[in-house]
matplotlib code that plots the C-alpha trace (Angstrom):
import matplotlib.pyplot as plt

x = [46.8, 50.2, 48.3, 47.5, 50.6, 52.3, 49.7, 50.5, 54.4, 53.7, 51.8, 55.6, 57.4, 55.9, 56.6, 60.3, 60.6, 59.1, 61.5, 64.3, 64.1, 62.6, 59.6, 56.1, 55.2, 57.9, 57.4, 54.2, 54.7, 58.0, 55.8, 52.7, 55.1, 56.7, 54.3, 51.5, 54.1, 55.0, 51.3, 49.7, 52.5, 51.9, 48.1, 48.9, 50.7, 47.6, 45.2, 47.3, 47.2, 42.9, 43.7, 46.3, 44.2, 41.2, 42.6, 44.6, 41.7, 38.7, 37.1, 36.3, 40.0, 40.5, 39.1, 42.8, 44.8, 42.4, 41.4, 45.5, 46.0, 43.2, 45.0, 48.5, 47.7, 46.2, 48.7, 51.7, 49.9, 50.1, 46.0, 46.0, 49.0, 46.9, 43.7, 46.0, 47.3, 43.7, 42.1, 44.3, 44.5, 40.9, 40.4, 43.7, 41.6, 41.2, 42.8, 44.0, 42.9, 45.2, 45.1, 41.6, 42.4, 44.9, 41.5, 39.7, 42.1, 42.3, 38.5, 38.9, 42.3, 40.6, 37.5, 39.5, 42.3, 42.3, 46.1, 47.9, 51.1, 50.0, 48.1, 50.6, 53.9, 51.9, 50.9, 53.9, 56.3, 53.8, 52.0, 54.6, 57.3, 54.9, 53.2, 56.4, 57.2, 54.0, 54.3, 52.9, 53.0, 55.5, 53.1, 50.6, 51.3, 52.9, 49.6, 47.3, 49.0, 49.4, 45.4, 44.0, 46.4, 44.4, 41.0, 41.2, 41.3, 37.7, 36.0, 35.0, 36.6, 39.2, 41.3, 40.5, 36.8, 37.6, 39.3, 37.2, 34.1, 36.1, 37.2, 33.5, 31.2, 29.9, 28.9, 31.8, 28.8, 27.1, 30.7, 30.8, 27.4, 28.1, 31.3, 30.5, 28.9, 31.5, 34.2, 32.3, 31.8, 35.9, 36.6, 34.1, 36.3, 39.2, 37.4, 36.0, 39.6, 41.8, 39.0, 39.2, 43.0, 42.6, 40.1, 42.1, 45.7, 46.2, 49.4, 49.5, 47.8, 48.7, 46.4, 47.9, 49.4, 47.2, 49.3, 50.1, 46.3, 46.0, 48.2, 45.4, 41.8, 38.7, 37.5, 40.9, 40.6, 36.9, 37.6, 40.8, 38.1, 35.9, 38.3, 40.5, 38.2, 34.8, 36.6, 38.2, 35.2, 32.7, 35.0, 34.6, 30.7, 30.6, 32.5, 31.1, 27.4, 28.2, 28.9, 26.0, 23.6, 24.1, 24.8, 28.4, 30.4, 33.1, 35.5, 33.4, 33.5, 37.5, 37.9, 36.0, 37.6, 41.0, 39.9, 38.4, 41.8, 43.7, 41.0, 41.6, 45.2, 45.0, 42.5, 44.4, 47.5, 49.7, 49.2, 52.5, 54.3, 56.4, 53.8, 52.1, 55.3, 55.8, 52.0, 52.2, 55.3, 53.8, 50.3, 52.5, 54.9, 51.7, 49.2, 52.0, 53.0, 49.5, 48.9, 52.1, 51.1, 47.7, 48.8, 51.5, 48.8, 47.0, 49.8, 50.1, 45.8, 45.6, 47.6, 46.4, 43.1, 44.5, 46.3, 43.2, 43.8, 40.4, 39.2, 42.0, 40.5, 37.0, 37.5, 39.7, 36.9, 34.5, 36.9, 36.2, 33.7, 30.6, 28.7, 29.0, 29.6, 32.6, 34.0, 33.3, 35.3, 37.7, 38.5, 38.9, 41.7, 43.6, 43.5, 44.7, 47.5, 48.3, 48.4, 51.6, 53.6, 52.0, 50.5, 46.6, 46.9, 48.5, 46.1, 42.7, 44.5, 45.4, 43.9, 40.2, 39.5, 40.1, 37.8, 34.7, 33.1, 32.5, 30.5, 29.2, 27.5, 26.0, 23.9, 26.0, 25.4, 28.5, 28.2, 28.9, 31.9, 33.2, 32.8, 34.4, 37.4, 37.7, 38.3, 40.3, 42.8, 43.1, 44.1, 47.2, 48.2, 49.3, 50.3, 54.1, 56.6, 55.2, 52.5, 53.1, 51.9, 54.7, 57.4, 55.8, 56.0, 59.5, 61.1, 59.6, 59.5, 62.3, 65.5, 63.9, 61.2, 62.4, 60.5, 59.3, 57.4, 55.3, 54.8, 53.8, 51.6, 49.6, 48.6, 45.5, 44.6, 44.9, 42.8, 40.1, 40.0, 39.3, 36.6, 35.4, 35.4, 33.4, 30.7, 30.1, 30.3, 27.8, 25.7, 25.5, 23.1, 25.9, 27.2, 24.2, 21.5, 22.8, 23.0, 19.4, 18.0, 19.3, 18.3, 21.3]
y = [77.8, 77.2, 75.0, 72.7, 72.9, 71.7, 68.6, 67.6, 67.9, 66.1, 63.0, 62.9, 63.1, 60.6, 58.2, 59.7, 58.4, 54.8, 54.6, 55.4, 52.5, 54.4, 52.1, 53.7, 54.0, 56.3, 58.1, 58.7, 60.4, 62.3, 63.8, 64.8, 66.3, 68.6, 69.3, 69.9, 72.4, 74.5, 74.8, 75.8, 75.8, 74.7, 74.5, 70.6, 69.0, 70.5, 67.8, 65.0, 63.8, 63.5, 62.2, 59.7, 58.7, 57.9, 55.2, 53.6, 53.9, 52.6, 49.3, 48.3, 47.8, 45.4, 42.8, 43.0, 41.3, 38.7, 37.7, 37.6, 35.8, 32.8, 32.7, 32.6, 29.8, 27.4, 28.0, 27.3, 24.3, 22.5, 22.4, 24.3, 21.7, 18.6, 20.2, 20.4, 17.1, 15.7, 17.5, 17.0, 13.4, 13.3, 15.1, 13.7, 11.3, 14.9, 16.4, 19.6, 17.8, 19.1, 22.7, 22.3, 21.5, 24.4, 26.6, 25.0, 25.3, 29.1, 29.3, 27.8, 29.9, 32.8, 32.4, 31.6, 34.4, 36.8, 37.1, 36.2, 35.4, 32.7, 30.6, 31.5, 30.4, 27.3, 26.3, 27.1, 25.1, 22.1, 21.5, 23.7, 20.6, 18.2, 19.9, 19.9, 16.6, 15.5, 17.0, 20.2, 23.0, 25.4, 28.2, 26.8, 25.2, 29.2, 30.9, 28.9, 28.8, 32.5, 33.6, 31.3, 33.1, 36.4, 34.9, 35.5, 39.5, 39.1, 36.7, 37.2, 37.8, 40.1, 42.2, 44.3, 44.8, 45.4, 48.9, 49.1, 49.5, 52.3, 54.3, 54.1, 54.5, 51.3, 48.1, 45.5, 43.1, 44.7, 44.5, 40.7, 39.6, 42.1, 40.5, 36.4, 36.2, 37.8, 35.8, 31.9, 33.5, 34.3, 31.3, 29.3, 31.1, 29.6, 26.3, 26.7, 27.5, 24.8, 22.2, 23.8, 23.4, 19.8, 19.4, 21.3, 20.3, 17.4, 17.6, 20.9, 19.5, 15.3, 13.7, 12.2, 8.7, 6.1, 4.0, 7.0, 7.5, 3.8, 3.9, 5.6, 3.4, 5.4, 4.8, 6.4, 9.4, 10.0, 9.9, 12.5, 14.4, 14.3, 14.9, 17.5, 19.4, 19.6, 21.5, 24.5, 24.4, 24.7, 27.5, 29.4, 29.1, 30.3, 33.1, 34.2, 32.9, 35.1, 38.3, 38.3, 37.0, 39.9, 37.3, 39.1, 42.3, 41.8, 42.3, 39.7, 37.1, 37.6, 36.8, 34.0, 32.8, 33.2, 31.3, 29.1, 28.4, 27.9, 25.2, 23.3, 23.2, 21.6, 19.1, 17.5, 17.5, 20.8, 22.9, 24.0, 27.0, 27.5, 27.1, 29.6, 32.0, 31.5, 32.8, 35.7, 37.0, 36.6, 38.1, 41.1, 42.1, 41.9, 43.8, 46.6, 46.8, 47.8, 50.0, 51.9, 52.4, 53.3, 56.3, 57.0, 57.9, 60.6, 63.5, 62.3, 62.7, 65.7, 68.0, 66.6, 67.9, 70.9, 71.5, 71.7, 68.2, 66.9, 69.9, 68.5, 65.4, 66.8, 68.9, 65.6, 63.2, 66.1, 65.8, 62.1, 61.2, 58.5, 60.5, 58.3, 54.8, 56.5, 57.9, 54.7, 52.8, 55.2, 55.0, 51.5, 51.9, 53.8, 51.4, 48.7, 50.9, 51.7, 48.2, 47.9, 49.9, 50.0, 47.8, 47.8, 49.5, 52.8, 52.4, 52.5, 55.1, 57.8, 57.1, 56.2, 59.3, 61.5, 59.7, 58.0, 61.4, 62.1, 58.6, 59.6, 62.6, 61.4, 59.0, 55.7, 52.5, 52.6, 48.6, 47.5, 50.5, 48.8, 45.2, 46.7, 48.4, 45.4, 43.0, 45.3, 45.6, 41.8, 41.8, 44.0, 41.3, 39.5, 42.2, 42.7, 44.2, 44.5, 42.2, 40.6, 37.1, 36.9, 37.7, 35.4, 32.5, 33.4, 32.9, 29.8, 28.2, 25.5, 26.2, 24.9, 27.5, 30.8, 34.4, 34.3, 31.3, 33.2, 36.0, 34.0, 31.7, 34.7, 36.9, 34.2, 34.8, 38.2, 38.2, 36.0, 38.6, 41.4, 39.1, 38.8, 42.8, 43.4, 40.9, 42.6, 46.2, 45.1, 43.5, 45.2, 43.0, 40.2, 42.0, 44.1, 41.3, 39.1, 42.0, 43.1, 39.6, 39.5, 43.0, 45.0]
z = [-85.4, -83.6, -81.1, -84.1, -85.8, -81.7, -82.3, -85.4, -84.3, -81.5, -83.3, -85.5, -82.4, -81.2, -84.0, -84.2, -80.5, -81.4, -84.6, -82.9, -80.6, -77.3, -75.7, -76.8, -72.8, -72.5, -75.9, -75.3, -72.1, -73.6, -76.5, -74.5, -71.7, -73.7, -76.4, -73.9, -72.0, -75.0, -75.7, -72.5, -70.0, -66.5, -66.3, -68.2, -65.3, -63.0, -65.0, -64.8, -61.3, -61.2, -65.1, -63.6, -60.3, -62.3, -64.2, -61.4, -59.1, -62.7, -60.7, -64.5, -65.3, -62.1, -64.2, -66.3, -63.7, -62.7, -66.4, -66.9, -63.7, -65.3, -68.5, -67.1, -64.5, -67.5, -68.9, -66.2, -64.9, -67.9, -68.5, -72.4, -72.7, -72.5, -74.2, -77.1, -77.1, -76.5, -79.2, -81.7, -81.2, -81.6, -84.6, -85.8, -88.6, -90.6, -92.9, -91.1, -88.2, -85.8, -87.3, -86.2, -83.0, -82.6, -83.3, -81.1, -78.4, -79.4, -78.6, -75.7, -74.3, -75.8, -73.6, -70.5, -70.6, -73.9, -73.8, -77.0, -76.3, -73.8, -76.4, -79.1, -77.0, -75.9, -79.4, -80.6, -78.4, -78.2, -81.7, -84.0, -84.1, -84.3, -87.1, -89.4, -88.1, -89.7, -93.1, -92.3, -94.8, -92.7, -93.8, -92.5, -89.3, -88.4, -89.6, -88.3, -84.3, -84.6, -85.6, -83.0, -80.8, -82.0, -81.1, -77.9, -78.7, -80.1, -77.7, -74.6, -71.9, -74.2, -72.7, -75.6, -75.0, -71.3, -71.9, -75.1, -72.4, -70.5, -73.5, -75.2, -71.9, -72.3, -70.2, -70.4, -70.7, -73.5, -75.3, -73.9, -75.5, -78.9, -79.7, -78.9, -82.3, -84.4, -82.5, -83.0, -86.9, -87.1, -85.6, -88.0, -91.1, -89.6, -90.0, -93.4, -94.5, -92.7, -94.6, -98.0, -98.1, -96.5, -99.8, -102.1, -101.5, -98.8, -98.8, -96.7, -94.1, -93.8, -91.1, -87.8, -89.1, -88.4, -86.3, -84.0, -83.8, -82.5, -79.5, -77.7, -77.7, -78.3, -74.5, -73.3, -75.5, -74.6, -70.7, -72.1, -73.5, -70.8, -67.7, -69.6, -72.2, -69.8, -66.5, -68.7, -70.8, -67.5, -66.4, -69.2, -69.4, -65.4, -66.2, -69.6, -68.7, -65.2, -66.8, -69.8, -67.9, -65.6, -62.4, -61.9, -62.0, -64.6, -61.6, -59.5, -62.3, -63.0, -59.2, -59.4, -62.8, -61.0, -58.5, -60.5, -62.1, -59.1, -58.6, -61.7, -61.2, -57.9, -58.7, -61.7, -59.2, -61.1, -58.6, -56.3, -54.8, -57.9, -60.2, -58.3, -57.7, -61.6, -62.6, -60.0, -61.4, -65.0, -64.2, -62.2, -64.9, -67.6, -65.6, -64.4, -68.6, -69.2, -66.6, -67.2, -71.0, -69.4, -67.6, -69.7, -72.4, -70.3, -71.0, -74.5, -75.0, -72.5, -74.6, -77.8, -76.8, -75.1, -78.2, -80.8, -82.0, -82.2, -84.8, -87.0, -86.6, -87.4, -90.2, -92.1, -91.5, -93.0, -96.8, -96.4, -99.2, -98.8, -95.5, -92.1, -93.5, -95.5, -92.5, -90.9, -93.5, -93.4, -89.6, -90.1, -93.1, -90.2, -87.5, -89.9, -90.7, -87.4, -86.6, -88.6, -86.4, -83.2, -80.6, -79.9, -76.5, -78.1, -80.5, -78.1, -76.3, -78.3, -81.8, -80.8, -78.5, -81.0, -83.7, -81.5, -80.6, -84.6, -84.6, -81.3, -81.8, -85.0, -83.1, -84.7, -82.6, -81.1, -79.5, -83.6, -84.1, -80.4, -82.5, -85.8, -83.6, -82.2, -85.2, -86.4, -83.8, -83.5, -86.5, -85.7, -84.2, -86.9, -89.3, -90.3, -89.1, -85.7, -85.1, -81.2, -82.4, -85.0, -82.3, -79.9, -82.1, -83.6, -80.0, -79.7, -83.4, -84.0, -85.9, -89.4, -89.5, -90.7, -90.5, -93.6, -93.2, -90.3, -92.3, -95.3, -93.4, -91.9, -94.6, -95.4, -92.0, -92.1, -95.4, -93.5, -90.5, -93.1, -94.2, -91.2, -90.2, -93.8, -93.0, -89.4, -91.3, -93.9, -91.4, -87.4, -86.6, -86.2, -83.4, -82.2, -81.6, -79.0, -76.6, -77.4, -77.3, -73.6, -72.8, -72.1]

ax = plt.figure().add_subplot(projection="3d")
ax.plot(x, y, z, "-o")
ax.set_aspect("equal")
plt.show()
């Protein structure tokens, strides 16, 4: 019983640390340290080295870097810049044509990197101003740059699914295939809603002025669209088509996506030592912030098992009413809640181990509870106070658009990812047929 009651105080020490201001890397190794010492003494710091070495040395989790490395080189060369600008000036005719086009381009950066703040800062410094500028509703133009940011959490290649696939035992292409569907369906939402206000108030969301729309002839925009939106576009399909189709390794086809990017950079001239220096630096400093909250999370989940912790966990789901689809539903009420305060690596990392073997052992497909953990952490990304895509656009928005516009334009969003998560829970077969039809 005193093991469990040193869990339970080390789950609020934890938080104590984070609320005082200490990072969560460092508060999660603090807590487990020291918990996991007054529990069982020495034998804890015997486990961590083989705990430690078997993340640093997972060939699964090499795919991080690369996939980063691809994101952060479209972005630094200037190539999710101009598919932007080209897409919104040819769906520009719309109502909410270039919100549109901000999804789209969220696909597409999604697909080629699965890092958030890159497609947020880049819509945000390049389509924000224009968006006021152009009447946009300030709510709007905020919500709509930071969910397409989010997409890229869902579809494929997602750094999300990646260490999903280590934590659940699974094949990273299995998760690939399972969560295209319910990525294109979130995405599609997105649409539905961006033409529904264009329908029901205008106003919100003014198309691109005619005579700006004129200054570029349809021949020049469809060569745009052909020499900037088909390259990125093939990219993606190599990589994606690579992986599912069971061609590649995750790890081969992130190499050959990085250097795939590399590619793209130099052949539409933007590719140079300091671009190169810049996107090095960037994919360093990302992939070493991961990996540090990576192994930082081993003491903190070592002595929470050590410590009894899981049994708590058990004998809570077993008060939870409804059988498994109520302890389903009520694993997903805490991930949303978690995404409040913290960030979705924390929350795969401590939260999920101590939950999945309930679901595991009970024979639940656990490809659709990857999908449903999934949604639902991407949509931590939007919710207050600490949702990354909110910060990410703050430090980029202009000096007219104040934090409470982002918040206000995201909670639609927010409610349309929630839609989105209930449709895959009332119906696996969204995220569980794709990998079946293909075999894996």
């Amino acid at each position: 019983m005193v093991n469990e009651i040193l869990a339970v105080l080390m789950i609020g020490g934890f938080f104590a640390l984070i609320i005082t201001g200490v990072p969560v890397a460092i508060s999660l190794a603090v807590s487990g340290l020291v918990f996991g010492y007054l529990g069982f003494g020495d034998g804890l710091f015997n486990l961590l080295p083989a705990r430690m070495y078997g993340v640093v040395t997972n060939y699964t989790l090499l795919a991080l870097p690369l996939f980063i490395f691809m994101g952060v080189m479209l972005e630094k060369s200037k190539l999710a810049e101009d598919l932007l600008d080209t897409i919104g000036l040819a769906m520009g005719g719309l109502s909410g044509g270039m919100a549109l086009a901000i999804i789209l381009v969220g696909v597409l950066m999604g697909a080629s990197s699965g890092i958030v703040g890159a497609t947020v800062v880049t819509a945000g410094l390049i389509a924000l101003g224009p968006l006021v500028r152009r009447g946009y509703d300030h709510g709007v133009a905020c919500g709509v740059i930071c969910a397409s940011g989010t997409l890229g959490q869902i579809i494929p290649p997602s750094l999300v699914l990646i260490l999903l696939a280590d934590i659940m035992g699974e094949s990273v292409g299995t998760l690939f295939a399972a969560a295209l569907l319910p990525g294109l369906m979130l995405s599609l939402l997105f649409v539905v809603y961006i033409l529904g206000l264009g329908v029901v108030a205008p106003s919100r969301v003014p198309p691109i002025p005619m005579i700006e729309r004129d200054e570029v002839s349809r021949g020049q925009l469809a060569k745009r669209l052909v020499l900037v939106v088909l390259p990125p576009l093939g990219l993606v399909f190599a990589v994606l088509g690579s992986i599912i189709g069971g061609v590649a390794a995750p790890t081969e086809a992130a190499s050959m996506g990085a250097f795939g990017s590399i590619l793209l950079a130099a052949i539409t001239g933007r590719l140079s030592f300091d671009t190169l220096r810049q996107v090095a630096r960037s994919t360093l400093s990302t992939s070493a912030m991961v990996f540090f909250i990576l192994i930082c999370a081993q003491p903190f989940g070592l002595a929470f098992r050590g410590l009894g912790g899981e049994h708590l966990v058990q004998d809570m789901f077993r008060l939870v009413p409804g059988g498994l689809e109520g302890q389903l539903m009520f694993l997903m009420l805490i991930l949303f809640v978690l995404g409040f305060f913290l960030e979705w690596i924390e929350i795969s990392y401590i939260a999920l181990p101590l939950f999945l073997p309930i679901f595991a052992s009970a024979g639940v497909d656990m490809v659709w509870v990857a999908i449903l953990v999934a949604m639902n952490l991407q949509t931590s990304f939007l919710t207050p106070p600490f949702g990354w895509a909110l910060f990410f656009l703050r430090g980029v928005a202009p000096p007219e658009i104040s934090t409470a516009d982002i918040y206000r334009g995201v909670i639609p969003f927010i409610g349309i990812q929630l839609i989105g998560l209930a449709l895959v829970f009332t119906f696996p077969v969204i995220a569980t047929w794709l990998p079946k039809a293909i075999g894996w």
